[in-house]
C-alpha positions as CSV (number, residue, x, y, z in Angstrom):
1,X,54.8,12.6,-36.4
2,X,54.0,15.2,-33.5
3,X,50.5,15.8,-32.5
4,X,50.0,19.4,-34.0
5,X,50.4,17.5,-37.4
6,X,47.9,14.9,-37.4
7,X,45.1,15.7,-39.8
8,X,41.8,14.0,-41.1
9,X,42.4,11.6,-44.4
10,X,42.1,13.6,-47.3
11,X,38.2,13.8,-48.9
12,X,37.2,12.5,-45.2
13,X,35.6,15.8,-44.0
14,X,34.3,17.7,-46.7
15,X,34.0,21.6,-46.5
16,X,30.8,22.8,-45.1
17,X,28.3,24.2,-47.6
18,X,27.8,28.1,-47.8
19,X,24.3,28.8,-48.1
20,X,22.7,32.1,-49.3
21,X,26.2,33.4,-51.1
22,X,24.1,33.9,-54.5
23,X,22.2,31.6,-57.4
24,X,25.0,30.1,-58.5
25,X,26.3,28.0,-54.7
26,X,23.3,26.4,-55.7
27,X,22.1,27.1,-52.2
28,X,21.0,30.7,-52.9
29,X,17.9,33.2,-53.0
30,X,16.0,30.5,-50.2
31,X,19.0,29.0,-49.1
32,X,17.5,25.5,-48.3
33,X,14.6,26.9,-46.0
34,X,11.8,26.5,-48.2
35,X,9.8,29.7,-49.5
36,X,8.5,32.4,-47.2
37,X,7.3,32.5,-43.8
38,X,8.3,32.6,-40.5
39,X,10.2,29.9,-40.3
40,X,12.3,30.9,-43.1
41,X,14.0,33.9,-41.5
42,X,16.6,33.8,-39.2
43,X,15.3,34.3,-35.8
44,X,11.8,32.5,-37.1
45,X,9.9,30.6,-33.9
46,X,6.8,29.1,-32.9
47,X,5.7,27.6,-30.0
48,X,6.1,23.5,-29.7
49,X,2.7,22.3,-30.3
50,X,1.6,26.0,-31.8
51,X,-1.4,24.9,-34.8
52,X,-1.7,28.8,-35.8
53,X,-4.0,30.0,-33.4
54,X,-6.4,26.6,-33.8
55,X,-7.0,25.3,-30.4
56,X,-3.9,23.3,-29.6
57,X,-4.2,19.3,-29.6
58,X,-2.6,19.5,-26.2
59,X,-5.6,21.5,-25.0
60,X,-8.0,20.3,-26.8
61,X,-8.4,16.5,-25.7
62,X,-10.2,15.8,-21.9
63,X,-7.3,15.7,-18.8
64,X,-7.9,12.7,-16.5
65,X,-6.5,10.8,-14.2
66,X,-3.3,10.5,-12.7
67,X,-1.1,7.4,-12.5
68,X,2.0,7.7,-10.9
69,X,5.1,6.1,-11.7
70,X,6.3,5.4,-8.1
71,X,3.2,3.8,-6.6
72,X,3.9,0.0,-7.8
73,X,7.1,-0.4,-6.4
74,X,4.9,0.4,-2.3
75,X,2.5,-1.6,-1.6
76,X,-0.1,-1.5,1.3
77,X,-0.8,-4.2,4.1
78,X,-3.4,-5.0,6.1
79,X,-3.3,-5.9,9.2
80,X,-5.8,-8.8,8.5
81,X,-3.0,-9.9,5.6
82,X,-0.6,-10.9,8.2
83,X,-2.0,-14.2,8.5
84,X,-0.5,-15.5,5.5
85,X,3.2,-14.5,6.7
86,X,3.6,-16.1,10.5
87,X,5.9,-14.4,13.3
88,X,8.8,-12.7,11.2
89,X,7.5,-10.0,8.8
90,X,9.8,-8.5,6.5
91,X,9.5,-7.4,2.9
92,X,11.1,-11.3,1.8
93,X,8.7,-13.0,4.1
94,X,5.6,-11.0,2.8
95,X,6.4,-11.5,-1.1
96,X,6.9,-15.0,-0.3
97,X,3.6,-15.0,1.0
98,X,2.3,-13.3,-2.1
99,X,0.6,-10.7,0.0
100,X,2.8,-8.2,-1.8
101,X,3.9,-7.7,-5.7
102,X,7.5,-8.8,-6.4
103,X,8.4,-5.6,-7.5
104,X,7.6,-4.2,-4.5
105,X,10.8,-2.2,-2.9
106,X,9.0,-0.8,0.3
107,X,5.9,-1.9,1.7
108,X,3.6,-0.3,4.7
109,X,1.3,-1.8,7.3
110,X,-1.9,0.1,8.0
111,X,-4.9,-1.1,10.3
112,X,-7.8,-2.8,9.2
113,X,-8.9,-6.0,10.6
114,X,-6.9,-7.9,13.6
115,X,-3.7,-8.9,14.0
116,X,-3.2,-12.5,13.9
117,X,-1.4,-13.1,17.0
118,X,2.2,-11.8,18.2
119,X,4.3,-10.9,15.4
120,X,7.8,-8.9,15.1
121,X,7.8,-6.6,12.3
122,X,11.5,-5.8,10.8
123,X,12.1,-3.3,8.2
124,X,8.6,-2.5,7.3
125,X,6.6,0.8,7.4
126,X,3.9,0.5,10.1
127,X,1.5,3.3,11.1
128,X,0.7,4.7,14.1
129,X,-2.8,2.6,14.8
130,X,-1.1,-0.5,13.3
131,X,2.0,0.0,15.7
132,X,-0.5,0.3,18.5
133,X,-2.3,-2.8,17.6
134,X,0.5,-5.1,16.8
135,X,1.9,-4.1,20.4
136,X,-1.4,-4.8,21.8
137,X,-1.0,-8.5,20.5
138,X,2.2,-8.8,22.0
139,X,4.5,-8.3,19.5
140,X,7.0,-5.3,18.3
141,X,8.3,-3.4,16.0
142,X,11.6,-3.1,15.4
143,X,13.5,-0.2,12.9
């Protein structure tokens, strides 16, 4: 057996039917599309959503809001929140402290309130005024 003769098991893939080749195919004068219309010629299309010229569902409905799917995997930190931690923050030492969600990838410190005392920040986002005040306190910000 070479692999030029291999071949499907008989009755396994039945021919394809010919549609619109006359009355008697059974398939004829409509040829499965249904009766007239646009959508039963060749070529027939209308928009997704189109409700023939009706204002569109779509359209019709009020637009608010906007949720995005990115937002609850940063979360935000006071400065204030830092209490909770002690001197090492990092993202494991601030969901430990449940000051952040666990599903939390990245988290940033922004300032509001006071800094607790000296900390050392590793591996966390910090702003600009938060940078300034944590290095105020004594402590640093490292990467």
């Amino acid at each position: 057996m070479r692999l030029n003769e291999l071949r499907p098991a008989a009755g396994s893939r039945p021919d394809r039917e010919r549609i619109c080749r006359g009355n008697s195919s059974g398939k004829g004068r409509t040829g499965g599309r249904g009766d007239n219309g646009q959508l039963s010629r060749s070529g027939g299309y209308q928009k997704v959503g189109f409700e023939g010229g009706q204002m569109p569902l779509q359209r019709r409905v009020p637009k608010r809001g906007f949720r995005s799917g990115k937002a609850r995997f940063v979360a935000e930190v006071r400065l204030s929140e830092l209490k909770h931690v002690g001197d090492t923050i990092d993202i494991g030492a601030l969901k430990a402290a449940d000051v952040i969600p666990t599903e939390a990838r990245r988290a940033k410190i922004v300032k509001s309130g006071d800094v607790p005392g000296a900390v050392t920040v590793r591996g966390v986002g910090v702003t600009a005024g938060a940078r300034a005040a944590i290095e105020q306190a004594g402590g640093k910000v490292e990467g």
